[in-house]
SEPANU-294456 format. One record per residue: residue number from 0; residue in one letter; y, z, x of N, C-alpha, C in turn. Coordinates in pm, whole numbers, plus 50000, padded with zeros to 5 digits. Example, Ala and Ser with C-alpha at 12.3 -4.5 7.8 and 13.67 -1.06 7.14 Angstrom:
2
+-----+------+---------+-------+--------+----------+-------+---------+---------+-------+--------+
| pos | code | n_north |  n_up | n_east | ca_north | ca_up | ca_east | c_north |  c_up | c_east |
+-----+------+---------+-------+--------+----------+-------+---------+---------+-------+--------+
|   0 |    a |   49431 | 50780 |  51319 |    49550 | 50780 |   51230 |   49670 | 50780 |  51320 |
|   1 |    s |   49775 | 50708 |  51285 |    49894 | 50714 |   51367 |   50003 | 50787 |  51290 |
+-----+------+---------+-------+--------+----------+-------+---------+---------+-------+--------+
***
This chain:
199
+-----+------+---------+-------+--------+----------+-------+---------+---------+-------+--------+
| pos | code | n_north |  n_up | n_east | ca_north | ca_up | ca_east | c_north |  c_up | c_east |
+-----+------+---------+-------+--------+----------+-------+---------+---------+-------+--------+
|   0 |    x |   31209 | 57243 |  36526 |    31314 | 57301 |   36445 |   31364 | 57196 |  36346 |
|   1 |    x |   31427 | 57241 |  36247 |    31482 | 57148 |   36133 |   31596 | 57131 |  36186 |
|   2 |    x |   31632 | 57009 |  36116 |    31770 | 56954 |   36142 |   31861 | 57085 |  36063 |
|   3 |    x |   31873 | 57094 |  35942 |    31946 | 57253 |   35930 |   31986 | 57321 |  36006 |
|   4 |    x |   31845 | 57367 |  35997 |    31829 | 57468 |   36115 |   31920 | 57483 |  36237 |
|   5 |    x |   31928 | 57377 |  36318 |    32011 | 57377 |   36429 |   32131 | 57354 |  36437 |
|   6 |    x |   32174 | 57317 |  36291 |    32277 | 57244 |   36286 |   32415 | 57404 |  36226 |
|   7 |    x |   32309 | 57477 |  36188 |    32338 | 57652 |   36101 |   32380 | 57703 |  36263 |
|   8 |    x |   32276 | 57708 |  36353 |    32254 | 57784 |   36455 |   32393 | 57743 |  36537 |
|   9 |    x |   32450 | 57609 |  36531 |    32581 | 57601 |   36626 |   32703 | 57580 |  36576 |
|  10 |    x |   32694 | 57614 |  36424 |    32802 | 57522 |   36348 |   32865 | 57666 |  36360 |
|  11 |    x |   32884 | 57794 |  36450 |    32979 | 57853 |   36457 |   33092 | 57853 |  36555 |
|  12 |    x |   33038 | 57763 |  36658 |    33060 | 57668 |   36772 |   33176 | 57584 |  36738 |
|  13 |    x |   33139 | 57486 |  36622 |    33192 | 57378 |   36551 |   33296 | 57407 |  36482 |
|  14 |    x |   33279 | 57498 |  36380 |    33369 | 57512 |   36237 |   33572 | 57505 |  36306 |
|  15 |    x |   33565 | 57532 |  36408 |    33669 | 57568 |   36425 |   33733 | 57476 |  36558 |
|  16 |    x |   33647 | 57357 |  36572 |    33675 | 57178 |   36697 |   33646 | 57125 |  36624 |
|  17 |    x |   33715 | 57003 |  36689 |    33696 | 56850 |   36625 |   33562 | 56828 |  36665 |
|  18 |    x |   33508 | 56765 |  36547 |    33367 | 56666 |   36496 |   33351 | 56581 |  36447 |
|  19 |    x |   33291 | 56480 |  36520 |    33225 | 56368 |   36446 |   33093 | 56346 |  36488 |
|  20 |    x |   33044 | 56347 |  36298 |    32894 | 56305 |   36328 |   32890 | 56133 |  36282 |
|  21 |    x |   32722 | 56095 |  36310 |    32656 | 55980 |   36238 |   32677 | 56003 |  36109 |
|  22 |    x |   32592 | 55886 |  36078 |    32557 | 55918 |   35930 |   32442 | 55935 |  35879 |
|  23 |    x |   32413 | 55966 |  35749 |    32297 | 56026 |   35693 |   32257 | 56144 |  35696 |
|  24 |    x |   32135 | 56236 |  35732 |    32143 | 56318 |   35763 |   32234 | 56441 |  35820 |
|  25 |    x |   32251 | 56413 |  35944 |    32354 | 56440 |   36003 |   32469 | 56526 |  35886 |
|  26 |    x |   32552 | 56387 |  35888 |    32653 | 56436 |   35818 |   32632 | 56549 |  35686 |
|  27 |    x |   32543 | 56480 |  35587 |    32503 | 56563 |   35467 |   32473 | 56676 |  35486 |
|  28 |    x |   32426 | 56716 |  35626 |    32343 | 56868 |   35633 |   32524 | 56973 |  35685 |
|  29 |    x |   32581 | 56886 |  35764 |    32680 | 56936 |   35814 |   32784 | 56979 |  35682 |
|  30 |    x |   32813 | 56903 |  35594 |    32909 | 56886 |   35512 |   32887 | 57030 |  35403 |
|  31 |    x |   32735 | 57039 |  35425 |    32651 | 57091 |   35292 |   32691 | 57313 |  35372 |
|  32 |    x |   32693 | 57294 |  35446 |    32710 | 57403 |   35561 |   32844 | 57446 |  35577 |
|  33 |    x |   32938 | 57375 |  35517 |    33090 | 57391 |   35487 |   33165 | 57315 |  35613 |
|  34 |    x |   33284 | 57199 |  35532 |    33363 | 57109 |   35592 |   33467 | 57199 |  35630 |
|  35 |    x |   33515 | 57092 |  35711 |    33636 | 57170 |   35759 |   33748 | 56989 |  35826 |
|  36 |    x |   33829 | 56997 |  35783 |    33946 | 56935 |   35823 |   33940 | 56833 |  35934 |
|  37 |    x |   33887 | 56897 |  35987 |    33839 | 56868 |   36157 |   33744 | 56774 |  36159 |
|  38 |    x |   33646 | 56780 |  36046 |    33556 | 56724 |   36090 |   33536 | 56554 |  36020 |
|  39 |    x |   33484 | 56480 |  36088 |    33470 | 56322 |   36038 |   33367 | 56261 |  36032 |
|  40 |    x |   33268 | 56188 |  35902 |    33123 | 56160 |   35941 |   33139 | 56007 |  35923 |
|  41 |    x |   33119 | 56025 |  36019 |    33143 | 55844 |   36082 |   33026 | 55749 |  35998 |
|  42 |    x |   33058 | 55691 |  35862 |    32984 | 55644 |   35778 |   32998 | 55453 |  35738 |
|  43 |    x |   32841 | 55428 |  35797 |    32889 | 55234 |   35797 |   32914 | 55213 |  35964 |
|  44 |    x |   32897 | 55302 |  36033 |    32914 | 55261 |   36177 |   32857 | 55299 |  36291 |
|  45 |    x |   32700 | 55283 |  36267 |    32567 | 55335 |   36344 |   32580 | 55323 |  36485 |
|  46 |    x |   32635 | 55448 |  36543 |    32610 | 55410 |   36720 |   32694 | 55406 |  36781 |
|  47 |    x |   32825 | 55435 |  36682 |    33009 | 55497 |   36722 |   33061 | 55592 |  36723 |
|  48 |    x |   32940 | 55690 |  36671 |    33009 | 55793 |   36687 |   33057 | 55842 |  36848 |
|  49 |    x |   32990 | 55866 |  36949 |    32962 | 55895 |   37028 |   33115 | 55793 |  37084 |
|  50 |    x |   33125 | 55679 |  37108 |    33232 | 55627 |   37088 |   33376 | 55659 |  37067 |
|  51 |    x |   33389 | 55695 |  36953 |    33487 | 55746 |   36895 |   33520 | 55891 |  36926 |
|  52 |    x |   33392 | 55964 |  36930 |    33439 | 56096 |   37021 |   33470 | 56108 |  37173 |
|  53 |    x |   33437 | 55997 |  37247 |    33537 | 55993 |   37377 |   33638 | 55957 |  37394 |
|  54 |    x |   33701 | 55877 |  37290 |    33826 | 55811 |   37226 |   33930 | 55931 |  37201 |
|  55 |    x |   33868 | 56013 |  37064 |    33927 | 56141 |   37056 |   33972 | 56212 |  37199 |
|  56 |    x |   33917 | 56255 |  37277 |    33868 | 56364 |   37381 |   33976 | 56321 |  37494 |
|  57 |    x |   33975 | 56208 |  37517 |    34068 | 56117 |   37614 |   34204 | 56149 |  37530 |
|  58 |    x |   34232 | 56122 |  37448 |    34328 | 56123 |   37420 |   34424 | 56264 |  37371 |
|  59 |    x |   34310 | 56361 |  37346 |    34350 | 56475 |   37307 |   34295 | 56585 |  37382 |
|  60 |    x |   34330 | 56605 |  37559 |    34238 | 56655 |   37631 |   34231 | 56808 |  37598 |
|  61 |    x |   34331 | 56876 |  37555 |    34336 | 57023 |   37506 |   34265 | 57065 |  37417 |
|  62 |    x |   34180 | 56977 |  37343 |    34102 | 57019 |   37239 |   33954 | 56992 |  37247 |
|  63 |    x |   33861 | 57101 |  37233 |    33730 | 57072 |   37260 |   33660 | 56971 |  37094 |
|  64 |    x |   33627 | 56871 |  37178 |    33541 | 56750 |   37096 |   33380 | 56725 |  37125 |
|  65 |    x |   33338 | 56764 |  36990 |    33180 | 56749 |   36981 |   33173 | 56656 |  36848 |
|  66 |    x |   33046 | 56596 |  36938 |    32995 | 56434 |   36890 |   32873 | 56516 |  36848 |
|  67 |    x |   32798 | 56453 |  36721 |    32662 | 56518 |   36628 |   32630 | 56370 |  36673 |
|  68 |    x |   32538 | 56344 |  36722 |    32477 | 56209 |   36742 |   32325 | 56216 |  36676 |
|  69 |    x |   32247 | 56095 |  36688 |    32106 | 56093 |   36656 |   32016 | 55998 |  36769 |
|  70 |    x |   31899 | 55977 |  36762 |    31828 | 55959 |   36864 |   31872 | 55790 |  36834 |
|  71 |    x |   31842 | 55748 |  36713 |    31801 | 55589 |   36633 |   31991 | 55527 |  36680 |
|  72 |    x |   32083 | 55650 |  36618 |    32235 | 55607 |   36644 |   32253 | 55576 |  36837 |
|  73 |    x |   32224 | 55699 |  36903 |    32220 | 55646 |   37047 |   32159 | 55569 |  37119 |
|  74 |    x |   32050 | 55537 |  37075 |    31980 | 55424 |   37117 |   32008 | 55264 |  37105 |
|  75 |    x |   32147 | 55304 |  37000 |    32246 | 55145 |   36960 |   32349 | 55164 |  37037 |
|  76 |    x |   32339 | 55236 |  37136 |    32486 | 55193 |   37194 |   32432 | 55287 |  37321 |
|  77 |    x |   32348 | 55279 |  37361 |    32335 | 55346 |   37530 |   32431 | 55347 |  37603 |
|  78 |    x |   32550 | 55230 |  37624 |    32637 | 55232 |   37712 |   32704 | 55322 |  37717 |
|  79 |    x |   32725 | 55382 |  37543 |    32806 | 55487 |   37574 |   32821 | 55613 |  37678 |
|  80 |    x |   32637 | 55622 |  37715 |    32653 | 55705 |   37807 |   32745 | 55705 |  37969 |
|  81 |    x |   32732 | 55586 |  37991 |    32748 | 55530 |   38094 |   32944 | 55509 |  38108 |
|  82 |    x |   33004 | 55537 |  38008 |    33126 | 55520 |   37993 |   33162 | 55668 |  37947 |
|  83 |    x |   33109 | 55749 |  37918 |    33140 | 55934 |   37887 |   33133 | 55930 |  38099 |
|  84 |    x |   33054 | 55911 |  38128 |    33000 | 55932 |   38269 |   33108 | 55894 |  38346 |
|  85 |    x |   33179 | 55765 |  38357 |    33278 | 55702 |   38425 |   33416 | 55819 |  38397 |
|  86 |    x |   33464 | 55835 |  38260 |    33585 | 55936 |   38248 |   33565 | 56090 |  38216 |
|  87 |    x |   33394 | 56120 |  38225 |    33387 | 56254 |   38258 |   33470 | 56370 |  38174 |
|  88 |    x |   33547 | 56350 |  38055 |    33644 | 56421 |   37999 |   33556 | 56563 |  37957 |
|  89 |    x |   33652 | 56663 |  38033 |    33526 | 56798 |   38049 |   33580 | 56881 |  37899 |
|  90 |    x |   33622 | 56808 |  37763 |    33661 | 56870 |   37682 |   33562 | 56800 |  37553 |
|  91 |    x |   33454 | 56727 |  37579 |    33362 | 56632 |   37496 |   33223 | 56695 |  37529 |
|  92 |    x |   33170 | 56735 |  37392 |    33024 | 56770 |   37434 |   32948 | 56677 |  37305 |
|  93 |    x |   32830 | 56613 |  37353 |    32767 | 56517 |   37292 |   32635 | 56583 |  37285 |
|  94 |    x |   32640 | 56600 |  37133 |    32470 | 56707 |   37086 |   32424 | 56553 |  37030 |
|  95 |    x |   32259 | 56557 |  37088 |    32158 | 56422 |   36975 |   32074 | 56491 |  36933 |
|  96 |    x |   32086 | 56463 |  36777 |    31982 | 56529 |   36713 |   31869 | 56440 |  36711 |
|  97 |    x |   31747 | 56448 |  36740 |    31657 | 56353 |   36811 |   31502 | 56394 |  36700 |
|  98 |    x |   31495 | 56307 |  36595 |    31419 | 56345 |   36535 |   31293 | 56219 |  36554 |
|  99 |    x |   31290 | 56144 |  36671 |    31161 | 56042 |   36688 |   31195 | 55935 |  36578 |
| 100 |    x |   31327 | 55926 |  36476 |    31277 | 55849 |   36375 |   31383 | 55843 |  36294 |
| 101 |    x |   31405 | 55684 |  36238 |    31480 | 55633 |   36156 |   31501 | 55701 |  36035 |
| 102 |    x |   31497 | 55822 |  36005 |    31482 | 55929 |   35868 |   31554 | 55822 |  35744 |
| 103 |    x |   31695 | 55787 |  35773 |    31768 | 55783 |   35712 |   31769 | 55642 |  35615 |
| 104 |    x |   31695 | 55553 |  35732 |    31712 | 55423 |   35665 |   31528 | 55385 |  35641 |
| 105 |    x |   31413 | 55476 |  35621 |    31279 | 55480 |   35598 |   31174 | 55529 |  35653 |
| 106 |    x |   31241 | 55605 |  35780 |    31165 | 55649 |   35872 |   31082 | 55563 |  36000 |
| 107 |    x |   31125 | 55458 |  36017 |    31043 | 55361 |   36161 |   31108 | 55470 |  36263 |
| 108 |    x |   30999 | 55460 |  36335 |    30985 | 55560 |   36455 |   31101 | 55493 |  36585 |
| 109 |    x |   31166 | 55573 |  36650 |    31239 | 55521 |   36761 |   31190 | 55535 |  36892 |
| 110 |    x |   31207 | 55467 |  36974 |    31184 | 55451 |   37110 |   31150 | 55616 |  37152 |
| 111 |    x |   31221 | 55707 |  37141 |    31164 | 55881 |   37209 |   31072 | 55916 |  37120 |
| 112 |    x |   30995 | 55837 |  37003 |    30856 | 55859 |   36966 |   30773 | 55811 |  37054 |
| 113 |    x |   30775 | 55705 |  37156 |    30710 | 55679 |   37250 |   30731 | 55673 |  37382 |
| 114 |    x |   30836 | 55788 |  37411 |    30870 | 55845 |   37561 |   31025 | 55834 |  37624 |
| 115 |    x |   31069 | 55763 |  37527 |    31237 | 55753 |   37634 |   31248 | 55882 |  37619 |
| 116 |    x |   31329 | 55891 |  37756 |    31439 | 56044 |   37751 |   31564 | 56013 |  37730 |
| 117 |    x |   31592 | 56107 |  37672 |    31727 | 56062 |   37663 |   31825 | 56138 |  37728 |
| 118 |    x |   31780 | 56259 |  37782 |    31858 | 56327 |   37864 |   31831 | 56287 |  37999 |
| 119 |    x |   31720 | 56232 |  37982 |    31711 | 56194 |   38141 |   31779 | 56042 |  38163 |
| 120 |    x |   31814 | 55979 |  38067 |    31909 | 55842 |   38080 |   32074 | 55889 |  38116 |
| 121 |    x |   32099 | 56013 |  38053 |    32222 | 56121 |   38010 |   32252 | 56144 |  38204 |
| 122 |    x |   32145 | 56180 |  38231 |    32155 | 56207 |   38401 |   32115 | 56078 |  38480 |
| 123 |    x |   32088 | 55975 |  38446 |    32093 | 55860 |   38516 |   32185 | 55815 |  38498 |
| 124 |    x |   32289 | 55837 |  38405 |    32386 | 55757 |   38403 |   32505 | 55842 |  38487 |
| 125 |    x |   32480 | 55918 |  38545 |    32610 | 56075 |   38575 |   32619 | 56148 |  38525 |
| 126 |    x |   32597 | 56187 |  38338 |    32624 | 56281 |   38277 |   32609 | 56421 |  38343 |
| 127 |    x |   32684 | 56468 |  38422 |    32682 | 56621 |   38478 |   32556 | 56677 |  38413 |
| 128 |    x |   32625 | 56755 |  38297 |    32484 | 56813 |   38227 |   32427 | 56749 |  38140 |
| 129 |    x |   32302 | 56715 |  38132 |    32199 | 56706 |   38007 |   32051 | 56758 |  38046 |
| 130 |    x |   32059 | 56855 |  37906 |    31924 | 56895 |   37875 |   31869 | 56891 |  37771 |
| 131 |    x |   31757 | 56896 |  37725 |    31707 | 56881 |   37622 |   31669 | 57029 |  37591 |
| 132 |    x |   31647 | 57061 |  37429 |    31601 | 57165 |   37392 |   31546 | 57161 |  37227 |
| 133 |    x |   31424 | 57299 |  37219 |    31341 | 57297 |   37109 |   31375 | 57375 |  36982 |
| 134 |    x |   31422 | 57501 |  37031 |    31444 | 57596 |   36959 |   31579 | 57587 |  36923 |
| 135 |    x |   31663 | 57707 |  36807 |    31791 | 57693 |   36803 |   31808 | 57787 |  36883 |
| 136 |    x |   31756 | 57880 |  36943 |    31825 | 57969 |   37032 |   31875 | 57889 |  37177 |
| 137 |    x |   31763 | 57810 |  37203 |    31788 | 57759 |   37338 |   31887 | 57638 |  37307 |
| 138 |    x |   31927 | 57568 |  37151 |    32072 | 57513 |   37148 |   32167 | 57564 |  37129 |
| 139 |    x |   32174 | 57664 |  37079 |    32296 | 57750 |   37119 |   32334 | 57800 |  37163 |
| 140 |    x |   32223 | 57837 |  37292 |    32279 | 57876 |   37417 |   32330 | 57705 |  37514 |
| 141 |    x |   32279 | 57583 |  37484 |    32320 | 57506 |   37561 |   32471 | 57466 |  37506 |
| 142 |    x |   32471 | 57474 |  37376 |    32606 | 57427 |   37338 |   32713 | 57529 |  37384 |
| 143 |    x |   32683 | 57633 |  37395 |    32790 | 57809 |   37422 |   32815 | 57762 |  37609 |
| 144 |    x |   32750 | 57718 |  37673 |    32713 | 57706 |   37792 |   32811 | 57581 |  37801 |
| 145 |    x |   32749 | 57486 |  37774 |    32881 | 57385 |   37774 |   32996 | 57408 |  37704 |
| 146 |    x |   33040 | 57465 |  37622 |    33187 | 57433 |   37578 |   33240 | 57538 |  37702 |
| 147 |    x |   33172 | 57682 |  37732 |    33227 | 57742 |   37812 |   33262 | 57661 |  38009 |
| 148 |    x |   33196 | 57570 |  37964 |    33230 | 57531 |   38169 |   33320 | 57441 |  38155 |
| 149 |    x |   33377 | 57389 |  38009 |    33455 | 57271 |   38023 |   33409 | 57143 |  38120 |
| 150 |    x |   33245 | 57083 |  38091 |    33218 | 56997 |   38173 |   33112 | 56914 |  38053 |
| 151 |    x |   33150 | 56773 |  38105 |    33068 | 56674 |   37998 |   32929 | 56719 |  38043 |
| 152 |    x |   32869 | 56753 |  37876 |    32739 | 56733 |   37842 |   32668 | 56672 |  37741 |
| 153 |    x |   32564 | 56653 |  37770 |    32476 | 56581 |   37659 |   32324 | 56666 |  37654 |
| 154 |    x |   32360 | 56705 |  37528 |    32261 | 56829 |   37500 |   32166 | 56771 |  37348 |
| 155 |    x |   32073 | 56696 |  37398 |    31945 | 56651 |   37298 |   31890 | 56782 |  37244 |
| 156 |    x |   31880 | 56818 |  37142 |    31789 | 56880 |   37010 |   31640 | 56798 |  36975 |
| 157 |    x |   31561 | 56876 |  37014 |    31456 | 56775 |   36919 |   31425 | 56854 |  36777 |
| 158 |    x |   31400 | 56765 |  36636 |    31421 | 56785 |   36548 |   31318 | 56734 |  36438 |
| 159 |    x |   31263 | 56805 |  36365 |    31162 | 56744 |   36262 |   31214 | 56603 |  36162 |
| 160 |    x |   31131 | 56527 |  36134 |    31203 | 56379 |   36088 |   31193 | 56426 |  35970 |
| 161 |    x |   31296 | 56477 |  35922 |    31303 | 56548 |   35748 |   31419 | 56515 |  35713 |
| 162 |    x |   31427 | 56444 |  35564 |    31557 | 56410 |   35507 |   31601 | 56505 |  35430 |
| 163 |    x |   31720 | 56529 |  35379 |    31814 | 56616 |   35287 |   31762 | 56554 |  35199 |
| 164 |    x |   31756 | 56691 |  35063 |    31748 | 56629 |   34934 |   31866 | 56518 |  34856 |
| 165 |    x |   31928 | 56498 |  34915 |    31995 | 56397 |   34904 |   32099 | 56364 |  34983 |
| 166 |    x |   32178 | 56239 |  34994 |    32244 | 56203 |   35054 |   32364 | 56201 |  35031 |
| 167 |    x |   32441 | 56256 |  34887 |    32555 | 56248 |   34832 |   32624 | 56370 |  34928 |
| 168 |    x |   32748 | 56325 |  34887 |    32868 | 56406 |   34955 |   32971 | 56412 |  34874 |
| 169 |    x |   33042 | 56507 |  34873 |    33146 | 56499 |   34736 |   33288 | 56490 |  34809 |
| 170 |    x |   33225 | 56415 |  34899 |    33378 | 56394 |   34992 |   33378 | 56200 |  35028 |
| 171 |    x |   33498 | 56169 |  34944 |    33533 | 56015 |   34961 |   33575 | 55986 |  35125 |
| 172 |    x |   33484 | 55870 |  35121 |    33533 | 55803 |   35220 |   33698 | 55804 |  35301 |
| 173 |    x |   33713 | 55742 |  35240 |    33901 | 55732 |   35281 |   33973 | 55887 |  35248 |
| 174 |    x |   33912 | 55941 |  35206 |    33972 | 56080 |   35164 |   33979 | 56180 |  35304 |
| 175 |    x |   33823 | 56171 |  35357 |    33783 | 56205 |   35515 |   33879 | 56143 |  35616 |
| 176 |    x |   33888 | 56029 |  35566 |    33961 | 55938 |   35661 |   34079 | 55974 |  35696 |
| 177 |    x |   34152 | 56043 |  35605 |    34345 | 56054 |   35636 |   34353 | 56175 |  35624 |
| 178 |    x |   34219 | 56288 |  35564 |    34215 | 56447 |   35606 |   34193 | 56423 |  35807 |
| 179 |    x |   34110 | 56390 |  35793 |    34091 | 56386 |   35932 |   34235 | 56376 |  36031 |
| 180 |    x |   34232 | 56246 |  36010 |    34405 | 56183 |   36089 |   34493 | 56256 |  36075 |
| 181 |    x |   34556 | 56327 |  35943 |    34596 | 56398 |   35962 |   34599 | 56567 |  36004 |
| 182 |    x |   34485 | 56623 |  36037 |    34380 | 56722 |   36102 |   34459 | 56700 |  36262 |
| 183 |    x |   34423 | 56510 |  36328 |    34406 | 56523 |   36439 |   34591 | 56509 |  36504 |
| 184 |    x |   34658 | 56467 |  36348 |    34837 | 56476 |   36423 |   34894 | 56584 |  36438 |
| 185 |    x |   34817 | 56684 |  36357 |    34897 | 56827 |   36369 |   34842 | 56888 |  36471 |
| 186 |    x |   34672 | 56870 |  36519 |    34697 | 56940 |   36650 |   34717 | 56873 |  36792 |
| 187 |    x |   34762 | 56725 |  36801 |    34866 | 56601 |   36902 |   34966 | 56698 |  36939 |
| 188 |    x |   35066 | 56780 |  36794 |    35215 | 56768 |   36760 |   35197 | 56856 |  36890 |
| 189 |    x |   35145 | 56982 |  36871 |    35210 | 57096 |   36986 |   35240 | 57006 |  37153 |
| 190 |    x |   35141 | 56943 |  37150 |    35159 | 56821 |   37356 |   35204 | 56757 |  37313 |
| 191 |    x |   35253 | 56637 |  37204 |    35333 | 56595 |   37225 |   35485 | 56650 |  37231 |
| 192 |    x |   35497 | 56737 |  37143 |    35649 | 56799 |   37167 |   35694 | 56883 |  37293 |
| 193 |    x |   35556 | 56946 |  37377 |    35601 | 56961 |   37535 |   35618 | 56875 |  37611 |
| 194 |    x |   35571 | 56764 |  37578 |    35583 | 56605 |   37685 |   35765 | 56567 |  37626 |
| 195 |    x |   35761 | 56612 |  37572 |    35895 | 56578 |   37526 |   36043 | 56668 |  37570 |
| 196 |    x |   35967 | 56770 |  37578 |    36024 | 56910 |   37652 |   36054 | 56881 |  37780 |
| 197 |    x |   35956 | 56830 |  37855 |    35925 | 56824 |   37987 |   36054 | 56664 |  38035 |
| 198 |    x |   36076 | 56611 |  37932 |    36158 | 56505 |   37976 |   36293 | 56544 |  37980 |
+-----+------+---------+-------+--------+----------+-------+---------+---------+-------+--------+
***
């Protein structure tokens, strides 16, 4: 399946939770598919996203948080799995779009061009659920499946190593940056003002 492709097939999932993708691909195909407030493409910081969306998730447990990851981005920061696993936050679902290959920065092939799993690292590390899948039907049934059990997953896509006709975005950096933040204070305000209630 194309990166599009799958990205069309769940972004009805998405349009309406917090997101953060990688960069490159990723983001451009997402952005190109219609932004939304919510969403943040984590750009200049290969291998945080995933990071930063357990950051989110922890801190904002009422709101369902999905991470757009990539095979080349998770493979820079494996631990992350291993730390989603430890706090388990059942409101974080972590999709890798797993295209065998560095698309973005020339195409060098990554480690699941020559056999890592990555869902099977996803379940060595605790990750409750991870599965891998080919089609978009069978990712949108894994993504519909996880947001519905409220339980951490890590749901790999495999994906043709195809770049966007381009990489531009007509959305500034810092512009994303304080849409976002401010995206993520207005939906804080409602728990924080019951924690406040509650005192």
């Amino acid at each position: 399946m194309r990166l599009r492709e799958a990205l069309a097939a769940i972004y009805p999932e998405l349009e309406h939770r917090i997101v953060v993708t990688i960069m490159g691909g990723v983001a451009v195909e997402l952005y190109t598919l219609g932004h939304r407030p919510t969403f943040f493409y984590l750009e200049h910081a290969m291998g945080l996203a995933s990071s930063m969306g357990l950051g989110i998730a922890l801190a904002l447990p009422e709101q369902q948080v999905v991470v757009l990851d990539g095979d080349g981005s998770l493979l820079m920061n494996l631990g992350t799995l291993s730390t989603m696993a430890r706090y388990r936050p059942g409101n974080l679902l972590h999709v890798v779009m797993d295209n065998q290959s560095l698309v973005s920065t020339g195409g060098a092939p990554t480690a699941t061009a020559t056999g890592a799993d990555l869902a099977g690292i996803a379940r060595a590390c605790g990750v409750p659920r991870a599965v891998t899948v080919t089609t978009p039907a069978e990712l949108t049934a894994a993504v519909a499946d996880a947001v519905g059990s409220r339980t951490l997953a890590t749901v790999v896509a495999k994906v043709e190593p195809t770049a966007p006709a381009s990489y531009h975005m007509g959305l500034a950096l810092l512009e994303n940056r304080f849409q976002f933040w401010r995206a993520l204070q207005a939906l804080a305000a409602p728990s924080l003002l019951r924690g406040e209630r509650a005192r």
